[in-house]
C-alpha positions as CSV (number, residue, x, y, z in Angstrom):
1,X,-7.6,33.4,17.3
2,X,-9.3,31.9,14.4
3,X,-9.5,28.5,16.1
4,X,-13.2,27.4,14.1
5,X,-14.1,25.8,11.6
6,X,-17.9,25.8,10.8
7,X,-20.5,24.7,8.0
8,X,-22.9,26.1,6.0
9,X,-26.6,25.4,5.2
10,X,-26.8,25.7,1.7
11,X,-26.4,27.2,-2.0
12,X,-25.6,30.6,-0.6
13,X,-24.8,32.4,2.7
14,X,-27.8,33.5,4.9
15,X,-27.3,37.0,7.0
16,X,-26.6,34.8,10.3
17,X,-23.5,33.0,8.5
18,X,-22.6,36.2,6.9
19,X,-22.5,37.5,10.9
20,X,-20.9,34.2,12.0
21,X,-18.2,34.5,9.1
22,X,-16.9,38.2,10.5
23,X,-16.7,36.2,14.2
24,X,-13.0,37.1,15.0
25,X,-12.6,33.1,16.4
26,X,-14.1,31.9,12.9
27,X,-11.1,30.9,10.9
28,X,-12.2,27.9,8.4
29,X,-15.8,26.5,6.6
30,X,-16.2,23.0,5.7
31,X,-18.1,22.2,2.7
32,X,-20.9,19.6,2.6
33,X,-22.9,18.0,-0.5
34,X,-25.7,20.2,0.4
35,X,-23.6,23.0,-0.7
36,X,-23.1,21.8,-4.4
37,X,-25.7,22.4,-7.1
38,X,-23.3,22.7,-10.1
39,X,-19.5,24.3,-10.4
40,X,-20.9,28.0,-11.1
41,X,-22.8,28.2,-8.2
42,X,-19.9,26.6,-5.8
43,X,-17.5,28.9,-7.2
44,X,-20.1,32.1,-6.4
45,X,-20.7,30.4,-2.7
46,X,-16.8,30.5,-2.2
47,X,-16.7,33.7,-3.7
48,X,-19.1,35.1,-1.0
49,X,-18.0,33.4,1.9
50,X,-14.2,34.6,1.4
51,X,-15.6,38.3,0.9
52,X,-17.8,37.9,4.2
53,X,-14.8,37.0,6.2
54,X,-13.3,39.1,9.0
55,X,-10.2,36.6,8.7
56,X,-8.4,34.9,6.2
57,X,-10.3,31.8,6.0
58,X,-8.9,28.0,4.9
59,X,-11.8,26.4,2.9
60,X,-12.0,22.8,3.4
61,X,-14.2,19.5,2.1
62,X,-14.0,16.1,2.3
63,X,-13.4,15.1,-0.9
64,X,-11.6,11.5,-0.7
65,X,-13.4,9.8,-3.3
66,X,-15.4,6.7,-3.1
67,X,-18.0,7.0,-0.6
68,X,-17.4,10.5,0.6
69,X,-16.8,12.6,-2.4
70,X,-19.3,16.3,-1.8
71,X,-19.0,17.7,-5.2
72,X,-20.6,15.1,-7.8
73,X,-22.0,15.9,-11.0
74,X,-19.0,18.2,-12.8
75,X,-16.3,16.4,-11.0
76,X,-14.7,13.4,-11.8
77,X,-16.0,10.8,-9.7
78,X,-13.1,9.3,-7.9
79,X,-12.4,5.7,-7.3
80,X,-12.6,4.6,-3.6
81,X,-9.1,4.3,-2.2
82,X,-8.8,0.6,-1.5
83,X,-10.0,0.0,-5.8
84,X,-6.4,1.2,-6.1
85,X,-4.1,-1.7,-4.7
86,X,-6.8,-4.5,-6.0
87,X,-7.3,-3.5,-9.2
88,X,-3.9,-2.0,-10.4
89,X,-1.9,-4.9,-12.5
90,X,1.3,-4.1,-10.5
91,X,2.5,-2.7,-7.3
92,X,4.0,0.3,-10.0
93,X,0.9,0.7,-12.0
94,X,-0.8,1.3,-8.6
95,X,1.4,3.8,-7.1
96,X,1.4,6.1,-10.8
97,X,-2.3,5.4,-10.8
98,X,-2.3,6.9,-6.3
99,X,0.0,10.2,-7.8
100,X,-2.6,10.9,-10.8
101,X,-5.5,10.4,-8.5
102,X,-4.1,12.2,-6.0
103,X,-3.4,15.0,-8.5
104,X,-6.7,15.2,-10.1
105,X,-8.6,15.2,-6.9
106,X,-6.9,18.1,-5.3
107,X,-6.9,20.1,-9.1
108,X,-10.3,20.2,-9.0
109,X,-11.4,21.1,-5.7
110,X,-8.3,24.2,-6.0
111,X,-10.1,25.1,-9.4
112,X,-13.2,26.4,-7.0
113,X,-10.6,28.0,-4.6
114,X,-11.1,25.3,-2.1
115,X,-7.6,25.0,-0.3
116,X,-8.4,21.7,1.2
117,X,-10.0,18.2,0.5
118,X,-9.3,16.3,4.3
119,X,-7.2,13.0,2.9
120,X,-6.3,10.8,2.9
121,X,-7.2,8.3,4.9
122,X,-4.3,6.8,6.6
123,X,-6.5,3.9,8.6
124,X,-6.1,0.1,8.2
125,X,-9.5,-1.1,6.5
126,X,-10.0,-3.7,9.1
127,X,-13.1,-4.2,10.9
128,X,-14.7,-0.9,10.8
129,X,-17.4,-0.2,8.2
130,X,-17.4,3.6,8.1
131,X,-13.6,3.2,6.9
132,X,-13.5,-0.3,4.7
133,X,-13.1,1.2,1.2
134,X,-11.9,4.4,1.7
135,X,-8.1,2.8,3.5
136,X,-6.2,2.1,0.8
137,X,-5.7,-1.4,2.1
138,X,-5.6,-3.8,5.1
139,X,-2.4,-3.6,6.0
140,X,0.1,-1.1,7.1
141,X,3.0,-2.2,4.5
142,X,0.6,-1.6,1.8
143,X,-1.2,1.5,2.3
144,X,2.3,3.3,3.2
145,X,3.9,3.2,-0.9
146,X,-0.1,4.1,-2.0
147,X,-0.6,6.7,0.3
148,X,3.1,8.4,-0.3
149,X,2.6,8.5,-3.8
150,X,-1.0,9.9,-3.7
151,X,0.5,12.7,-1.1
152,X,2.9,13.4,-3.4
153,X,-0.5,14.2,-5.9
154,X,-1.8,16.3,-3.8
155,X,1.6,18.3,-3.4
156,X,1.9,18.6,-7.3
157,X,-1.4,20.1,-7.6
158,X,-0.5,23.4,-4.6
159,X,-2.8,21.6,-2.1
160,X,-1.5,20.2,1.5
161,X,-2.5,16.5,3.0
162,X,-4.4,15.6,6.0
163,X,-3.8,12.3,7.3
164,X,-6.6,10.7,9.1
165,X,-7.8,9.1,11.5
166,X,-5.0,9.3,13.7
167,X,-3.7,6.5,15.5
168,X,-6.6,4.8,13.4
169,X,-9.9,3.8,13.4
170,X,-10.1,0.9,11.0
171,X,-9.7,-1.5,13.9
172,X,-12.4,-0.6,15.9
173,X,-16.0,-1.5,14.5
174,X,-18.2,1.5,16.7
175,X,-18.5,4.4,14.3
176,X,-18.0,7.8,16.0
177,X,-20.6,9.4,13.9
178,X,-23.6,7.5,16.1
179,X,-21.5,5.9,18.7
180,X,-17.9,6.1,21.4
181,X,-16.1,3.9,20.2
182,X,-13.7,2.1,22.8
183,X,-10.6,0.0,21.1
184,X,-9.3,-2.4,24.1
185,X,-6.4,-3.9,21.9
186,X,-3.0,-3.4,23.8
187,X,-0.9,-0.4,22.7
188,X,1.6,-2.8,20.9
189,X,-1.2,-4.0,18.9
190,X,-2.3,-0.5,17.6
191,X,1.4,0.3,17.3
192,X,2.4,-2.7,15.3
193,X,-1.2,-2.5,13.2
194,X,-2.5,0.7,13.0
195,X,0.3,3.3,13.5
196,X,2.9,2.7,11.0
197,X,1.3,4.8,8.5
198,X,1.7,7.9,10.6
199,X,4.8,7.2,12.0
200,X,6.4,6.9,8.1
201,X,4.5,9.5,6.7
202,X,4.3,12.0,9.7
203,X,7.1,14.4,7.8
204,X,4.7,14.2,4.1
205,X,1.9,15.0,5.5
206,X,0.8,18.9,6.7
207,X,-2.1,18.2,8.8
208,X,-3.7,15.2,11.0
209,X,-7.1,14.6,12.2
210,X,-7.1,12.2,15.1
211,X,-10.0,10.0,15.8
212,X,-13.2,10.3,17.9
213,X,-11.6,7.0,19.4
214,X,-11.1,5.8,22.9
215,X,-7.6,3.5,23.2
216,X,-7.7,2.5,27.5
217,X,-4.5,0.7,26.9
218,X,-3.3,4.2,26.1
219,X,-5.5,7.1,27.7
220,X,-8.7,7.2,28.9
221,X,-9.5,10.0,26.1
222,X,-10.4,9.6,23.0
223,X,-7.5,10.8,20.7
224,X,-8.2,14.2,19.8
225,X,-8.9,14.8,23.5
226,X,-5.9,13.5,24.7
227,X,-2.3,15.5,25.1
228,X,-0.8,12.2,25.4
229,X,-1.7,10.8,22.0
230,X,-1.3,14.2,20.5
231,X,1.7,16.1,22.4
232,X,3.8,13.0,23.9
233,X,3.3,10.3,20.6
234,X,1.9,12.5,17.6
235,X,4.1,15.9,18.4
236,X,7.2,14.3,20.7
237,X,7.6,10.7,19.0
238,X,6.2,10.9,15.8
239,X,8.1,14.8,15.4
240,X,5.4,15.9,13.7
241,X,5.2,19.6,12.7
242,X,1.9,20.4,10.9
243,X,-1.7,21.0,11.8
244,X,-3.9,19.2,14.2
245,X,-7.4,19.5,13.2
246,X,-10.6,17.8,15.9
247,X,-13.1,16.1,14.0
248,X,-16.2,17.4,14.2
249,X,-17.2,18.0,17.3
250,X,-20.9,17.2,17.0
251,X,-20.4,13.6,16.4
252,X,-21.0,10.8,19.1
253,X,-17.3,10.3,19.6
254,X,-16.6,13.8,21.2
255,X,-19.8,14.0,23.8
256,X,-17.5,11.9,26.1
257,X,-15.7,15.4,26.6
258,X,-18.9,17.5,27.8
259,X,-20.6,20.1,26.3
260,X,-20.1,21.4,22.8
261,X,-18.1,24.3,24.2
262,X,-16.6,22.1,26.7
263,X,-15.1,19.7,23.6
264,X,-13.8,22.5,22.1
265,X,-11.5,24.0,25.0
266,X,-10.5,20.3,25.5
267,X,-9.5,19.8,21.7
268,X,-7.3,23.0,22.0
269,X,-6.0,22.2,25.9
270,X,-4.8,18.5,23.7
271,X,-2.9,20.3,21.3
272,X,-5.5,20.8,18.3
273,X,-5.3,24.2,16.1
274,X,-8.7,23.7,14.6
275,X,-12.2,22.8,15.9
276,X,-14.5,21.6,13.7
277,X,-18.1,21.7,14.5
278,X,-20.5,20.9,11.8
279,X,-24.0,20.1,11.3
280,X,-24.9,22.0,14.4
281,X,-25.3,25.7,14.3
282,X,-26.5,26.5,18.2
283,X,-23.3,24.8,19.1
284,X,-21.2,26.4,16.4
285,X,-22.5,29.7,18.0
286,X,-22.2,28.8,21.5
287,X,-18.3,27.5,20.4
288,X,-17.3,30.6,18.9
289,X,-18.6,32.9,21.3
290,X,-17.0,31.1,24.4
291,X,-13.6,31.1,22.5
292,X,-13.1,34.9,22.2
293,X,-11.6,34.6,25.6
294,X,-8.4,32.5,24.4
295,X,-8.1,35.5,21.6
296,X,-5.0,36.5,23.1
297,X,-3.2,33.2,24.3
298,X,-4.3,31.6,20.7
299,X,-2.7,34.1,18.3
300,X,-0.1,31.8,17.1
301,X,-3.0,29.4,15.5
302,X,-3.3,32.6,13.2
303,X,0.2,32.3,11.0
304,X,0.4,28.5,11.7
305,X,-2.7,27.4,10.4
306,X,-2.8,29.8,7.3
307,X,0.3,27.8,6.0
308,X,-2.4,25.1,4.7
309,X,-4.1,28.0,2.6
310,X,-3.3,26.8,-1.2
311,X,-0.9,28.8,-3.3
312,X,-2.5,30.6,-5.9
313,X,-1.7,28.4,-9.3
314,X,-3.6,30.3,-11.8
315,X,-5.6,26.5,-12.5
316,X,-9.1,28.1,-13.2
317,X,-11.7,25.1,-14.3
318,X,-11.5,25.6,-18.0
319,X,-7.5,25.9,-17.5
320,X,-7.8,22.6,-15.8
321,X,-10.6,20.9,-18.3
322,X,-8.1,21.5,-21.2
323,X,-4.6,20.2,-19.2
324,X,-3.1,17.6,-20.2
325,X,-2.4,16.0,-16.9
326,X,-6.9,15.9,-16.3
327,X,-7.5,14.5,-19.6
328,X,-4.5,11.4,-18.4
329,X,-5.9,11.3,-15.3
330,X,-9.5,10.4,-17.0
331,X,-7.9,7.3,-18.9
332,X,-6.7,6.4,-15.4
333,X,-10.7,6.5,-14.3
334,X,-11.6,4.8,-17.5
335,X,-9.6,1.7,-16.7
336,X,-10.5,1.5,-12.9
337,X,-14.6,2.0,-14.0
338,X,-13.9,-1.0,-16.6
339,X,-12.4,-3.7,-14.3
């Protein structure tokens, strides 16, 4: 089972991630900003940590743009999602301006052999503060067109799309970094305002992370908790196919499920393929070593979960520095900066 996905502390790997990295239940690492010096040393990082492996590993950062962007200085410093829709002259100009984005974004994090950047974000920008900018917009109708097109970036480049944070978190103003955060609006409110992105785009997107979000109108679980939300709607109604990842389960959200090994069991026993658990390395260890028990009953994650790894493209960073398509997409940049 490589059910895991865990963090790293640094610029390079210490002996106790190499250890953690051969971990038979350790099948993914998530990058973080304090993992980026400059592209050279990134691409040597990758390099080790694939080597150090006991599994095929599927590399992942949040990358969205905007406020959470990891890799800065050598990258091209991507607009927030909502700058899209508001400052595009036309409904058209903003869609070919989502694809490009959506293109350059994922071309640079594949040039350091990074097969994932988690987006986009698939929320309404409603009341929540920890989502605002980084929805596309504040209504369903608009974000579906902006988020298709920028999916459909992502797909040109060789990298899948995660859509997050299913069912949605922009209408709920607790963030579930620091807090639980309960949304008591009525389930035809969330599935008249916060849903339709996921319903329309559950077959062009290959992976969903659901939210550290509590709906009671719903389930008395948060989200990624909950086999209703993920088995009966996401899975049954919604008929989607792909990967469910957790969020991390070290943030606020998840300690309504128990213990750090006790939010991971319940993550998988919803229907997730993936734990995350970042920024806390005791219960990264105590995770991994609790799961070697599912080992057998969890093979399938193995071939179902590598279908996110990216498909080798040949797009090394000077290849991509000198393509055509990166030097369009900085015109693109120039004219969102300049408004």
């Amino acid at each position: 089972m490589t059910a895991v996905m865990i963090d790293l502390t640094g610029f390079e790997l210490t002996a106790e991630e190499r250890e953690l990295l051969a971990h038979p239940a350790v099948g993914g690492v998530i990058f973080f900003s304090r993992n980026y010096h400059d592209p050279e040393q990134l691409m040597e990082l990758v390099r080790q940590t694939r080597a150090a492996a006991r599994n095929p590993l599927i590399l992942a950062v949040d990358h969205e743009g905007g406020r959470v962007q990891r890799f800065r200085e050598g990258f091209s410093k991507i607009p927030a999602m909502a700058d899209i829709f508001k400052r595009a002259a036309d409904e058209d100009e903003a869609l070919q301006w989502a694809q490009e984005l959506g293109w350059l974004m994922a071309a640079e994090v594949l040039a350091m052999d990074i097969d994932l950047s988690f987006a986009p974000v698939l929320d309404v920008n409603g009341i929540s503060e920890v989502i605002g900018d980084r929805a596309f917009a504040s209504h369903a109708h608009d974000i579906i067109p902006i988020a298709r097109a920028f999916i459909r970036g992502m797909h040109q480049a060789g990298m899948k799309a995660t859509g997050k944070h299913f069912p949605g978190h922009g209408s709920v103003r607790a963030d579930s970094h620091f807090e639980i955060p309960v949304d008591e609006r009525s389930w035809e409110e969330i599935r008249d305002i916060d849903l339709p992105p996921f319903v329309e785009l559950a077959t062009c997107i290959d992976a969903v992370m659901p939210a550290h979000v509590i709906y009671p109108a719903v389930d008395d679980k948060p989200a990624g908790f909950s086999s209703y939300w993920l088995q009966d709607i996401l899975r049954a109604q919604l008929q989607f196919k792909g990967i469910i990842f957790s969020d991390d389960l070290g943030m606020a959200g998840a300690t309504v499920a128990g213990s750090m090994t006790d939010r991971a069991h319940a993550a998988l026993d919803a229907g997730c393929d993936m734990v995350l658990v970042c920024n806390d390395r005791a219960g990264a260890v105590e995770v991994i070593d609790a799961l070697e028990q599912r080992l057998e009953s969890s093979q399938k994650h193995n071939t179902k979960c590598y279908e996110l790894l990216a498909k080798p493209a040949g797009m090394t960073r000077s290849v991509l520095l000198n393509h055509p398509r990166w030097h369009a997409a900085q015109g693109i940049l120039k004219k969102l900066a300049a408004d």
